[in-house]
Each structure stands twice: as structure tokens, then as C-alpha cells.
C-alpha positions in Angstrom: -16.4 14.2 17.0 -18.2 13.8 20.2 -16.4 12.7 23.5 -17.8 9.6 24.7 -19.7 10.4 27.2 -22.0 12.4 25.5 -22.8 9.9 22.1 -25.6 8.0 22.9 -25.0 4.6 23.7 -24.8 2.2 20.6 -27.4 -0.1 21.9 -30.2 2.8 22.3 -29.0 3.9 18.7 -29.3 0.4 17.2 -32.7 0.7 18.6 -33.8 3.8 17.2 -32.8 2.2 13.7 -36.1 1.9 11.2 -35.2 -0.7 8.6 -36.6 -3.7 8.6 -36.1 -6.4 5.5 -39.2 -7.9 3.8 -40.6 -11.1 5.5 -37.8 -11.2 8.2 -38.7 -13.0 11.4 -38.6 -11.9 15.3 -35.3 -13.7 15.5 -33.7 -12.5 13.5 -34.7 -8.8 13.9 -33.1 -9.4 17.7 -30.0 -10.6 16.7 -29.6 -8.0 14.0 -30.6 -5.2 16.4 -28.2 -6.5 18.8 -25.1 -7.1 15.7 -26.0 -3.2 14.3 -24.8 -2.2 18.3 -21.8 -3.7 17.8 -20.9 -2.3 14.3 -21.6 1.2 15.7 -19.2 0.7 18.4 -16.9 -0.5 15.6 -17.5 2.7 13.6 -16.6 4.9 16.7 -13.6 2.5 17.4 -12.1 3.3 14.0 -12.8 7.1 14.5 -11.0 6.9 18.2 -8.2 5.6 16.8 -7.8 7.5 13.1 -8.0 10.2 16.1 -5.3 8.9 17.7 -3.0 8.4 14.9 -3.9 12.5 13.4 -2.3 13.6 17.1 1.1 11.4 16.9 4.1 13.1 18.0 6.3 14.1 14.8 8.1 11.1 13.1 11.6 10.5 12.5 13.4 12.8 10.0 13.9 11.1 6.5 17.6 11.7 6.0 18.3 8.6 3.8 20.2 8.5 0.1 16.9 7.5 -1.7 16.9 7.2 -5.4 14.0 6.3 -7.7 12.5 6.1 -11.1 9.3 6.6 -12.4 7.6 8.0 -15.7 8.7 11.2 -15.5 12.7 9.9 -15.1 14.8 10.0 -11.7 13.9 11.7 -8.8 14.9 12.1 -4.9 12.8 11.2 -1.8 11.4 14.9 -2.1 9.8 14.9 -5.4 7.3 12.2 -4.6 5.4 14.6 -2.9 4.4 16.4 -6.2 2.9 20.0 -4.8 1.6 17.8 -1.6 2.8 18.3 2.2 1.8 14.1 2.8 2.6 11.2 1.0 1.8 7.8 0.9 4.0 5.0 0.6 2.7 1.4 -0.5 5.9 -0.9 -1.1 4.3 -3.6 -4.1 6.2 -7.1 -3.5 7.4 -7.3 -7.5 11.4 -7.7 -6.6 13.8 -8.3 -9.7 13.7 -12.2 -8.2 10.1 -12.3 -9.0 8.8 -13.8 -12.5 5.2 -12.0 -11.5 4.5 -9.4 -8.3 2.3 -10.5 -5.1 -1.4 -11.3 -6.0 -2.4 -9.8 -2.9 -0.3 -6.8 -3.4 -1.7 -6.5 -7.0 -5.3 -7.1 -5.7 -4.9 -4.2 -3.1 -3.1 -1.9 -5.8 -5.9 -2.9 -8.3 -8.2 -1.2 -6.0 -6.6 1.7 -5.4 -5.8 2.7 -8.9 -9.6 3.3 -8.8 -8.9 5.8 -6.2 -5.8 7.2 -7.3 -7.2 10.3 -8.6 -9.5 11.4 -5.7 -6.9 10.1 -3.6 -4.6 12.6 -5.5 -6.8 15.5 -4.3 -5.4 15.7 -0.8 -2.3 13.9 -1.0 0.5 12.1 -2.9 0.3 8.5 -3.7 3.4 6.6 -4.5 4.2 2.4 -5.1 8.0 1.4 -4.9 8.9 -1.4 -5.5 12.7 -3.1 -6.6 12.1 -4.2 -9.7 13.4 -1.5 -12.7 10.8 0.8 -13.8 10.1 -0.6 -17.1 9.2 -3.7 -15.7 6.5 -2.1 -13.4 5.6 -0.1 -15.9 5.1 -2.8 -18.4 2.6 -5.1 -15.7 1.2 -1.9 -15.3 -0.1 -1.8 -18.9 -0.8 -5.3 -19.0 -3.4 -4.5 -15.7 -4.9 -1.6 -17.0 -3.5 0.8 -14.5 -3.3 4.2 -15.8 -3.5 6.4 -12.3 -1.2 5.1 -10.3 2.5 6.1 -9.9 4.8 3.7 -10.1 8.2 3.9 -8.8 11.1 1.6 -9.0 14.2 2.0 -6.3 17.0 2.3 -7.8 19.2 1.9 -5.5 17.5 -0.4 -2.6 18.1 1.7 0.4 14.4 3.2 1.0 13.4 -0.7 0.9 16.2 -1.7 2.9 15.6 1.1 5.6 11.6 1.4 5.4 10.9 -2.7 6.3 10.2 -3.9 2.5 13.1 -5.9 2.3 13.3 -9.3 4.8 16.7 -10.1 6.4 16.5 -13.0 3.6 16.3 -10.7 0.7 13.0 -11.0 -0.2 10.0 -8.7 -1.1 7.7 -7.4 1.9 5.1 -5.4 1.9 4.8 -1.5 3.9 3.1 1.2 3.8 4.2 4.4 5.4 3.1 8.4 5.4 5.2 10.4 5.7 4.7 14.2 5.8 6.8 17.7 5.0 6.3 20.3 7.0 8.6 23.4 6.5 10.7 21.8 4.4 11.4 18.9 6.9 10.1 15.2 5.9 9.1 13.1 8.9 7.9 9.4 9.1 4.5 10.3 10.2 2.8 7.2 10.8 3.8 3.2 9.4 1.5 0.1 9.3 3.3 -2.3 12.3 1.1 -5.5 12.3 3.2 -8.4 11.2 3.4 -12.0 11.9 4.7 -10.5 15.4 1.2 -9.0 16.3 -1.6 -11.5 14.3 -4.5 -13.5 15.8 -4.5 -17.1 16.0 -5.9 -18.3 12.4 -5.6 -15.5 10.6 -3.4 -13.6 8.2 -1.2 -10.9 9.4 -3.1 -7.6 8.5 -4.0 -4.1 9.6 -7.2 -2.0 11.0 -8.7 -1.3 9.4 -7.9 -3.5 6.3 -7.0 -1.7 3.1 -8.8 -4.4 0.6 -11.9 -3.7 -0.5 -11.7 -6.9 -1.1 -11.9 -8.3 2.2 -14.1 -5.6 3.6 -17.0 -7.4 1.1 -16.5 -10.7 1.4 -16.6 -10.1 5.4 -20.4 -9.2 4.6 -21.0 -12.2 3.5 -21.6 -16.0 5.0 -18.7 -16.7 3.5 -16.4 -14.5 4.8 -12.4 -14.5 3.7 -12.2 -18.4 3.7 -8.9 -20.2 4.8 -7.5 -21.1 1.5 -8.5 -18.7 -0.9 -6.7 -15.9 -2.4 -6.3 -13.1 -5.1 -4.9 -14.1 -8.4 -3.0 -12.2 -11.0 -5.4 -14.0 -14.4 -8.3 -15.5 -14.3 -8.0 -16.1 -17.5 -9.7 -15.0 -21.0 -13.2 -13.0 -20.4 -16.2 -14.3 -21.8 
């Protein structure tokens, strides 16, 4: 990518832009030209920092007594990586205490199971979560997830040590990468925005966010609402 100061300011590059919608008016053309400057500093924003995060130091060594289950039976840490050198970690908040997992969880993993093979190109793709693996695998079938592998840990120490376990016992969500590099697996880089870090009115999340979801409805007039969230049925479809 190009340093800074040689990428052409946003506001000259928002000018240079040739769309224009049917019937718009002068007013609004200003204040889009003026909002497309600011989403092209936001695109470069999210490039400095994925830039940022690719030259982190090397994580912590993963040295824990982690146990799991998925389709294929029990495996260690080591196996999730399949033939890859990075993984990725999404902890699903679907405890043994739970009737039925986290909406928003589901909604986020809902999405990615659309992804879960290309994902599965460059990487590995794992969801833990505490609940034994027939039970995932069961709301699994019921979803309509087929891509995604599901892992249940068996013996609580990954949650325990990796932040998806509150000091209450209950469910939290994480997501982590973690990398093997000469037969050594590091922590390589962990989402850290919690209820420590959020804005005033809005929910805890990271940058930038990983639901689809949210991404759209921030196009719109709408945007996320304040009381308005995911749901595992919506009943029959017509």
C-alpha cells in the first residue's frame, strides 16, 4: 500500500468520483461528495490498522491441556489447524446452562458458514463452544450449517484460559488467531473491545465489525436501532 503521504488526499479523490444518482439535487450531491471523503479515509483507516496488526510481535506460546470434540472424534489444540499454519478461533456462547445458544452469536456464525469454505482456502476456521458436541452438532442441523466446524471443549480449560468463560460462569464470546510457525503455536492476535473499551450508547463490539449484519443495516436510515436484535426463529416460512 502506499505511505500516506503519497495517496492523494480523500477529499480530491471524492471529487474525482463520476456517479451521480438520477434526479438528485445540488444538496445533496455536496453532502454526499463530502460523506464519500470520509468513507475513503475510513477504507485507508482499516488498511493502516489490518497493517498494524500483520506486523505484531509473536504471541504468547499456547502451552495449555486443551481437549476437544468435533465430527471427526477428539483432538488436541494442534489438530484444529487441519494442513493450515493460522487458525481462527470464534468461541459460540451455547454453554451446557443454555436451553438455546446466543442469537447474536448464531447470527454472526450464520454468516460465516457462507464463508466457511473460501475462508477454508487460506486458513483454519474453528467454533468452540462448552456445550458437548452432539448438542452443537444437533443446532447445527436444525440451522442448516453444513461448513462450519464445530467443536465442543471437553474439558473447559481453552474457555477458561482464552476469555469465553466470565468469572460468573457464564458464556462469552472471543475470537482469537493464533498461528504455527515451526511447530510452535502462538496467540497471534485476540479481539480486546469489551464493556471496558465501548462508546457511550452503543454495544461493545470490534473494528471492524464481523456481522454482515450490521455492516448493511449501517447503510441504511435506519441504522442498528437501540432495541433490536437477531433471533434464533422467525418462525414458519411462507
Amino acid at each position: 500500500m502506499s505511505t500516506a503521504s503519497t495517496l492523494v488526499p480523500a477529499a480530491e479523490l471524492a471529487q474525482r468520483a463520476t456517479m451521480r444518482i438520477p434526479n438528485e439535487s445540488a444538496e445533496y450531491r455536496r453532502a454526499r461528495t463530502a460523506l464519500l471523503a470520509e468513507e475513503i479515509e475510513l477504507r485507508r483507516q482499516i488498511e493502516r490498522v489490518a497493517q498494524l496488526r500483520r506486523a505484531l510481535p509473536p504471541g504468547g506460546e499456547v502451552k495449555g491441556d486443551y481437549r476437544f470434540e468435533g465430527a471427526q472424534g477428539a483432538v488436541d489444540f494442534a489438530a484444529l489447524f487441519g494442513d493450515k499454519d493460522t487458525l481462527v478461533i470464534y468461541s459460540w456462547m451455547f454453554g451446557p446452562q443454555r436451553e438455546r445458544p446466543c442469537p447474536m452469536c448464531t447470527s454472526l456464525l450464520s454468516a460465516w458458514e457462507g464463508e466457511a469454505r473460501d475462508m477454508g482456502q487460506r486458513i483454519a476456521l474453528a467454533v468452540i463452544a462448552r456445550s458437548p458436541y452432539a448438542r452443537l452438532a444437533a443446532f447445527a442441523q436444525e440451522r442448516g450449517w453444513r461448513d462450519l466446524r464445530l467443536f465442543s471443549d471437553l474439558n473447559g480449560a481453552f474457555s477458561r484460559d482464552y476469555f469465553a468463560l466470565s468469572k460468573e460462569g457464564g458464556d462469552e464470546p472471543a475470537l482469537h488467531v493464533f498461528t504455527r510457525r515451526e511447530g510452535v503455536i502462538r496467540q497471534f492476535w485476540s479481539g480486546e473491545m469489551d464493556f471496558a473499551t465501548v462508546d457511550p450508547g452503543e454495544d461493545p463490539r470490534g473494528a471492524p465489525d464481523l456481522m454482515p449484519l450490521w455492516n448493511v443495516l449501517d447503510m441504511t436510515p435506519e441504522g442498528r436501532g437501540k432495541d433490536w436484535y437477531p433471533k434464533l426463529d422467525y418462525g414458519p416460512r411462507e
